[in-house]
Structures are given as structure tokens and as C-alpha cells.
Short mmCIF file of the C-alpha atoms (twelve columns), coordinates in Angstrom:
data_MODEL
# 
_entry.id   MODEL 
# 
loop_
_atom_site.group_PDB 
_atom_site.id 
_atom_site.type_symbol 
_atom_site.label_atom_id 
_atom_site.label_alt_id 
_atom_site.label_comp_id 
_atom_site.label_asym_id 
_atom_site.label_seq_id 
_atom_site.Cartn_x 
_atom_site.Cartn_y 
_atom_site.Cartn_z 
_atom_site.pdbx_PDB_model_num 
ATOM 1  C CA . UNK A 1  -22.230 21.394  -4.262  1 
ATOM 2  C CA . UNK A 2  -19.195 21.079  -6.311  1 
ATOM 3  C CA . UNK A 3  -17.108 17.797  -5.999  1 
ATOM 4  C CA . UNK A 4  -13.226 18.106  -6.253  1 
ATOM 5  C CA . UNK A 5  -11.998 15.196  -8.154  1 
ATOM 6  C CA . UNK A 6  -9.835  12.632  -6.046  1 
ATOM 7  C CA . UNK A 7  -6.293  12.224  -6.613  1 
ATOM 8  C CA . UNK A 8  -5.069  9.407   -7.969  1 
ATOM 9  C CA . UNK A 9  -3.831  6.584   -5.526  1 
ATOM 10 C CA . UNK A 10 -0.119  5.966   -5.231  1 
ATOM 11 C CA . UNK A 11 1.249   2.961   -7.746  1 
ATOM 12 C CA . UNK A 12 1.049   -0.509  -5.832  1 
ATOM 13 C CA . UNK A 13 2.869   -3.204  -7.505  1 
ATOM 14 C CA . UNK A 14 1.469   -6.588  -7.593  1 
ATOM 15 C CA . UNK A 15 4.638   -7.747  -5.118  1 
ATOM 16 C CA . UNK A 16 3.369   -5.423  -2.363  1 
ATOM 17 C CA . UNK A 17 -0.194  -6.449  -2.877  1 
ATOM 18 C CA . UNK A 18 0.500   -9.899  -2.548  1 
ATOM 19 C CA . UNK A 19 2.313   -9.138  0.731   1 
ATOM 20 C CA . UNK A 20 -0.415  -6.815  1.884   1 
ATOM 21 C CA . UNK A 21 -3.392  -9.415  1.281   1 
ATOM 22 C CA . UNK A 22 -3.401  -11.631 4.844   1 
ATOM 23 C CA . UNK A 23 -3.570  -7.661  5.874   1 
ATOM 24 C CA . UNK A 24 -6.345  -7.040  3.431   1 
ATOM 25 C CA . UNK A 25 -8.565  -10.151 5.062   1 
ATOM 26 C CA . UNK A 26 -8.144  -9.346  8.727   1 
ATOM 27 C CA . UNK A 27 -9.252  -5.980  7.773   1 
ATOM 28 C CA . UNK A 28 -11.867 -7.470  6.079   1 
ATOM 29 C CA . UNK A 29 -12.538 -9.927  8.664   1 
ATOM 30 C CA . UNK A 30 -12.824 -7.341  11.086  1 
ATOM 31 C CA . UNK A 31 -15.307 -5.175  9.531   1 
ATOM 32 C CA . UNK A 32 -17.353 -7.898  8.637   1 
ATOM 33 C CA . UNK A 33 -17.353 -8.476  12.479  1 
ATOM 34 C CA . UNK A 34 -18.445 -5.103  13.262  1 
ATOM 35 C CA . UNK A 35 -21.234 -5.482  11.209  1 
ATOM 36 C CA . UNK A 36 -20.619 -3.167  7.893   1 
ATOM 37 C CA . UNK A 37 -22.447 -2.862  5.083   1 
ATOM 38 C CA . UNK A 38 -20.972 -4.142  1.674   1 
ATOM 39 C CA . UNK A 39 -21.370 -0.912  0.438   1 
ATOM 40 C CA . UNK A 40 -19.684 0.833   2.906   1 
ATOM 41 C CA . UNK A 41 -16.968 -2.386  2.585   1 
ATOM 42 C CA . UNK A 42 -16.476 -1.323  -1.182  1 
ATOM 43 C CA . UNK A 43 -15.295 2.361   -0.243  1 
ATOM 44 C CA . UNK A 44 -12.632 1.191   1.510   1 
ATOM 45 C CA . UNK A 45 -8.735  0.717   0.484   1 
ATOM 46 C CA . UNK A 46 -8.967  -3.239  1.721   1 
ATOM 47 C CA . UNK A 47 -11.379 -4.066  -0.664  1 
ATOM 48 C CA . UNK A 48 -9.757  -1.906  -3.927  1 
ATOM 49 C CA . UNK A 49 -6.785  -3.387  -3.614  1 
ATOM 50 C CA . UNK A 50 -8.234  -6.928  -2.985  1 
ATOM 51 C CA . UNK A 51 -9.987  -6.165  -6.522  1 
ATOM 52 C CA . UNK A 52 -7.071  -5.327  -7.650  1 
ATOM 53 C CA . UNK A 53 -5.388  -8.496  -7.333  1 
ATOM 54 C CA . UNK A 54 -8.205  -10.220 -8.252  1 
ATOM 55 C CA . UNK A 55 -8.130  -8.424  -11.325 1 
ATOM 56 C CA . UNK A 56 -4.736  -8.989  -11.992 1 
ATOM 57 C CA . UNK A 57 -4.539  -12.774 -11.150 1 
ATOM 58 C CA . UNK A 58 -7.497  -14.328 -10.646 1 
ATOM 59 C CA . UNK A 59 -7.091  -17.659 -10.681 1 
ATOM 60 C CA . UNK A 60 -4.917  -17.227 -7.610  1 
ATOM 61 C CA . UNK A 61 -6.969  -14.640 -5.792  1 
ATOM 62 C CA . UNK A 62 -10.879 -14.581 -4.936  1 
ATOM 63 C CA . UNK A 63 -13.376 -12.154 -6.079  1 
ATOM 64 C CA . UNK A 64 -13.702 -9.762  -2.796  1 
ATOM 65 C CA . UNK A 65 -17.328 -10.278 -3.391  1 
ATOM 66 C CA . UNK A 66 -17.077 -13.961 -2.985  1 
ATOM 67 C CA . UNK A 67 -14.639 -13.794 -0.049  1 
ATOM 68 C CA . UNK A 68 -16.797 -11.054 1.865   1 
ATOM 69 C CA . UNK A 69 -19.820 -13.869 1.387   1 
ATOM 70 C CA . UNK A 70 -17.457 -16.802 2.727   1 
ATOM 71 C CA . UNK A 71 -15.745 -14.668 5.785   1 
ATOM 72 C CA . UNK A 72 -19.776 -13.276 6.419   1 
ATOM 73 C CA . UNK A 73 -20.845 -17.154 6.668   1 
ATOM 74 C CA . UNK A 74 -17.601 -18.125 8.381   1 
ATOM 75 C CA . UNK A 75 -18.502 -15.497 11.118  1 
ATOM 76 C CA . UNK A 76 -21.949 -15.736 11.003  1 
ATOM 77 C CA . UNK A 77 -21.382 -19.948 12.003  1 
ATOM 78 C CA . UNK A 78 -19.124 -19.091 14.930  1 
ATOM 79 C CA . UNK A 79 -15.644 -19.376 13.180  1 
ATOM 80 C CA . UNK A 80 -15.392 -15.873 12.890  1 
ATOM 81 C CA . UNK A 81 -10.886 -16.533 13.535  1 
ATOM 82 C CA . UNK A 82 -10.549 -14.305 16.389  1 
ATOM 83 C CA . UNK A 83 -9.456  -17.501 18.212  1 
ATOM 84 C CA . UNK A 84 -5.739  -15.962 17.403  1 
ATOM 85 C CA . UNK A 85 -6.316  -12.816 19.307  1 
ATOM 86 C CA . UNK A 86 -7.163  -10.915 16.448  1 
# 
């Protein structure tokens, strides 16, 4: 089978990430609470850009990685933060 390669995403600036991240976690949050797989977690355009920003300034932003782990245990203890009607 021949793969087409992707195109490239559009340009996000690192303003528009920044605003986008409390996005980024309730997505993040929310697949977490349905139970996906990491793997599946790292396909997806929440986690890339949450890498991103990580990337780009990480002493102000968490390694997706290590926030996936905290939200999972967060969840997994009962404060999964759907209190909020999320």
C-alpha cells in the first residue's frame, strides 16, 4: 500500500497555543476519562500542540507525558474535574 505523505499543519504561534492550552487539558482530560490509550493520545492534535509548547517553553509548560500521568492519577483517585460540568 502506498502512503501519501501528510500535509504540513497550519503555523500556530506560541500566543494562540498558550490560549488554546486550558482547551488542550479538557481534551485531554476527557479522553483520559474515556479510557484511551497513550498511544492513541499521541496521534491526536491536543497532545502535538501540548508538545509543542512544552518544547518551546518548558519551564512554564509540562511534558504531556507527565501531565497525561498526573490527570490519569487525578481521575483514577476520584478528582477526575467534571465537578464543573465538563
Amino acid at each position: 500500500m502506498v502512503q501519501l505523505p501528510c500535509p504540513p499543519p497550519p503555523a500556530v504561534s506560541i500566543g494562540e497555543l498558550e490560549a488554546q492550552y486550558p482547551q488542550c487539558c479538557k481534551a485531554l482530560r476527557l479522553l483520559i476519562r474515556d479510557g484511551t490509550t497513550l498511544a492513541r493520545i499521541k496521534r491526536t492534535v491536543c497532545w502535538q500542540r501540548l508538545a509543542l509548547l512544552h518544547h518551546c517553553l518548558p519551564r512554564q509548560y509540562r511534558d504531556p507525558e507527565m501531565l497525561f500521568l498526573h490527570l490519569r492519577r487525578q481521575w483514577r483517585q476520584g478528582g477526575g474535574g467534571t465537578s464543573r460540568g465538563e
